[in-house]
N, C-alpha and C positions, 0 to 999 in steps of 0.2 A: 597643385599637389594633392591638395585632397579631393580634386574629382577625380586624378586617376585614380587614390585609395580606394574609392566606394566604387567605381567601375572596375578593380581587380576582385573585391570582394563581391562586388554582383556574379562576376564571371566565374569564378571558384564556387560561388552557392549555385549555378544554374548549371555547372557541371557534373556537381554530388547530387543535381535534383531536388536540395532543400527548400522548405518554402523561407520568404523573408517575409517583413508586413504588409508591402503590397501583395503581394499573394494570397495572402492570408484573407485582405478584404477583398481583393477580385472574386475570389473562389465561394467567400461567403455571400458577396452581392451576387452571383450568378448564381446559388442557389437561393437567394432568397431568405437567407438564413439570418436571422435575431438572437444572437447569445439566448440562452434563459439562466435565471437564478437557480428553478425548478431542479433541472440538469446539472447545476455547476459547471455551467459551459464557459470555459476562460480558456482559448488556445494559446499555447506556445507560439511565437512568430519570429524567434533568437536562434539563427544559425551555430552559434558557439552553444547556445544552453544545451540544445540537444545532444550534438556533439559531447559537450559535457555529461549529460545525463550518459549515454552512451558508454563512452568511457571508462566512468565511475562502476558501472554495471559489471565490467568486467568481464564480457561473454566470447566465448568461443566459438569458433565455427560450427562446434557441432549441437549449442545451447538450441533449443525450442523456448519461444521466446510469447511469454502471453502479456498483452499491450491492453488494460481495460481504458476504455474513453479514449481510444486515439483520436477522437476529433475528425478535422480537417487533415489530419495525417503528416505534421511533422517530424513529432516523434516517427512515426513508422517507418519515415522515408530513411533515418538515421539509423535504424536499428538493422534495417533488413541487409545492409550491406556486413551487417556485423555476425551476423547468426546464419542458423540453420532455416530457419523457418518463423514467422511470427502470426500466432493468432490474433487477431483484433479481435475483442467484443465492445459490438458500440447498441446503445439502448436507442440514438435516435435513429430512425427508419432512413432520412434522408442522409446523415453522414456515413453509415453503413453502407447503400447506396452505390456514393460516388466514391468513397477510398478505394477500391479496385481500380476505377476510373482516374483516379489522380497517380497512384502508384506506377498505371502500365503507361503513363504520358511521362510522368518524370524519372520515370527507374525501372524503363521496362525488362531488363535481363532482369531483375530482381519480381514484378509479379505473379511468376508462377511460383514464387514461397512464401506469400502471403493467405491466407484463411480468413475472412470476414467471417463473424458472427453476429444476427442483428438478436442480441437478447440481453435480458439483464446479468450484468457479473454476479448478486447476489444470489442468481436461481441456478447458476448451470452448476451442475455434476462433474464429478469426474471425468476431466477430456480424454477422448481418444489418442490424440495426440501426445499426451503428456510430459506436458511442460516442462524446462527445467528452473526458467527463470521468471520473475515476473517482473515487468518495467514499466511505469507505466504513469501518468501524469492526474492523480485521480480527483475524482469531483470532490469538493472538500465537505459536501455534506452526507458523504457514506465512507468513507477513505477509512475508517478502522474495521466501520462492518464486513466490508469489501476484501480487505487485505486478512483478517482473519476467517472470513469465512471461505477464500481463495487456499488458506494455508490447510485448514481442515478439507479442503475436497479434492486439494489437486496434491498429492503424497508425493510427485515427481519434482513437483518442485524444490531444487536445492538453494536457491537465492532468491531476493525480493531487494528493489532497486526502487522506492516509490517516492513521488512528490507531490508533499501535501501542505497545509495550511500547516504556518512553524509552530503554533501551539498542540496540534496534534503531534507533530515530530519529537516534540518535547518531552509530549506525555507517553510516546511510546516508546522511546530511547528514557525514561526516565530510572532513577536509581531506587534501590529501597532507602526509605529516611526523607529523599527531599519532598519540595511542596506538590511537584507538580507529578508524583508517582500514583499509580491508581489501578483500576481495570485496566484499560487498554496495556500500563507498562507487563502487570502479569501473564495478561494473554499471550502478547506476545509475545516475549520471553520464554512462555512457555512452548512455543515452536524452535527457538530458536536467538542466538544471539543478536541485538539491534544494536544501533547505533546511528548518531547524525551523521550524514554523510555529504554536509552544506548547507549556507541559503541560497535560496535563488530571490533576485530581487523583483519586484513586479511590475515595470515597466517592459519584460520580457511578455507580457501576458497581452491577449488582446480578447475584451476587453480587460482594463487596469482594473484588480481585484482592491478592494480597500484593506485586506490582508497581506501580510508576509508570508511568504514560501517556504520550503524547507526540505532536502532531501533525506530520507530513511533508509537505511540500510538493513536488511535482516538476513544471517545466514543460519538455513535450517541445519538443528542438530537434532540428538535424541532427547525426549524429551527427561524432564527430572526424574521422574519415576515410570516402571512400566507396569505400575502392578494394581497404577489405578488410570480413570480415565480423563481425557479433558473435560467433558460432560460432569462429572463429578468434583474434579479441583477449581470449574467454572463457577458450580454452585456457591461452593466455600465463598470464593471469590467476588461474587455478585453480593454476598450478606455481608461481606468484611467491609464492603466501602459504600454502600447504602445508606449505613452512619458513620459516615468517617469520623467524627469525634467521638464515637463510645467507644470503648474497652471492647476488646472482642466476648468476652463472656456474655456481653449482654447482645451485640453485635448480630452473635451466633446463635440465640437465641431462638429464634424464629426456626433459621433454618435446620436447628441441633434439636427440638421440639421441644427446649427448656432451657433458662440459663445453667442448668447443674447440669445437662448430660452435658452442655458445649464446654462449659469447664474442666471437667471427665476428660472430654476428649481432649482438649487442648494442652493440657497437664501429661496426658497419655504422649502427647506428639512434640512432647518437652517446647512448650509455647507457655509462658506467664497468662497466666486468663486476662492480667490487666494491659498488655500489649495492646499496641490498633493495627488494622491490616496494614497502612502505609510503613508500619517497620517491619514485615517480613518479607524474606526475598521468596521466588516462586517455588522454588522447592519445598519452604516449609509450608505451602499452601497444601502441596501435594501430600504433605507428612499429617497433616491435618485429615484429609479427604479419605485416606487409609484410616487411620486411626477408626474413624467417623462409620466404617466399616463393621469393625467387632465390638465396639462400645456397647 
């Protein structure tokens, strides 16, 4: 009984093209390939997670879909049956490489709407293609950098689908008031609404990360104010949680070129000077950043 299970379930993942974890280590052993820490290289090797991640994404046919670190191309093989088209950016040379090569073996009606790019997610510009979504399983030591500096260059984007390490997910879905609220929660907030969207457990991972996983959801809105800019509400934002235990009067200090104009202004933007950044929500950051303005 249960070899015919695992031979239905082989046979159903070699139909969709997915990879499973022999795949996963044949394709790494043929190329030659050693995880690194450097990279945050941990592939997905779970035909239902992808599927899952997928899913949860919620894409349409007509979604343009930007995939950063697809790896060995799990994820990609699940996404591309779902969308319009999917950019890959991968930073290593050799898995950039072979994903065209695995895609046109496992899912070949689907590789002529795939797009490799071999560059850093951090450095590229606004795509040509422009994006709608972004999905994507990211290295957990740039995964905020990455996701906000993706939200700021790619304006087409109207959703964000990502899986990261669960204390990151935490802090970016976090609330004003509790412990784990901070920079990344304001950032990203301020594109848009977040939320968890799952754990994922780490025996799906190959190799097995000593961290927990966790899915992020974000759907882009407008932002809280339009009359100042992110560049500016960042600022605020970077001086508020610098010293997370002082008072923003003194906080602000630095950045307001004095504790009495940060007062001024804060008073101006109806904020208590003795408040800390972790009780206000992103808008009153942006009420600040104006303020900060004609003070």
């Amino acid at each position: 009984m249960r070899r015919g299970r695992r031979e239905r379930r082989a046979s159903v993942r070699a139909l969709v093209g997915l990879l499973g974890p022999a795949d996963i280590r044949a394709l790494a052993d043929r190329l030659g390939l050693r995880p690194t820490k450097t990279l945050g290289q941990n592939f997905v090797h779970d035909a239902n997670t992808v599927r899952r991640i997928v899913k949860a994404a919620d894409l349409s046919a007509d979604d343009v879909v930007l995939e950063v670190g697809p790896g060995l191309g799990s994820l990609t093989l699940a996404l591309l049956p779902a969308c319009a088209q999917v950019i890959a950016v991968e930073i290593d040379p050799v898995l950039a490489g072979q994903l065209p090569k695995t895609v046109a073996e496992r899912l070949p009606e689907a590789a002529g709407r795939l797009t490799v790019r071999h560059a850093d997610a951090l450095r590229i510009d606004t795509l040509a293609e422009a994006p709608t979504a972004l999905v994507a399983n990211l290295p957990y030591n740039v995964a905020v950098p990455v996701v906000l500096h993706l939200l700021a260059r790619q304006p087409s984007l109207r959703t964000v689908l990502v899986m990261v390490q669960a204390e990151v997910a935490d802090r970016l879905a976090a609330a004003p008031g509790s412990r784990t609220y901070g920079v990344p929660s304001v950032k990203a907030a301020w594109y848009g609404s977040v939320r968890r969207a799952g754990a994922v457990p780490r025996a799906v991972f190959w190799p097995v990360p000593n961290v927990d996983s966790g899915l992020v959801a974000i759907t882009r809105r407008p932002p809280p104010r339009d009359d100042v800019t992110a560049a500016e509400v960042f600022a605020v934002v970077d001086a508020a949680f610098a010293q997370r235990r002082k008072q923003l009067r003194s906080a602000l200090a630095g950045w307001a070129g004095s504790a009495q104009r940060a007062e001024r202004i804060l008073v101006a933007a109806g904020v208590p000077p003795t408040a800390r950044g972790e009780q206000l929500a992103p808008e009153t950051f942006a009420d600040i950043a104006y303020e900060a303005r004609d003070e």
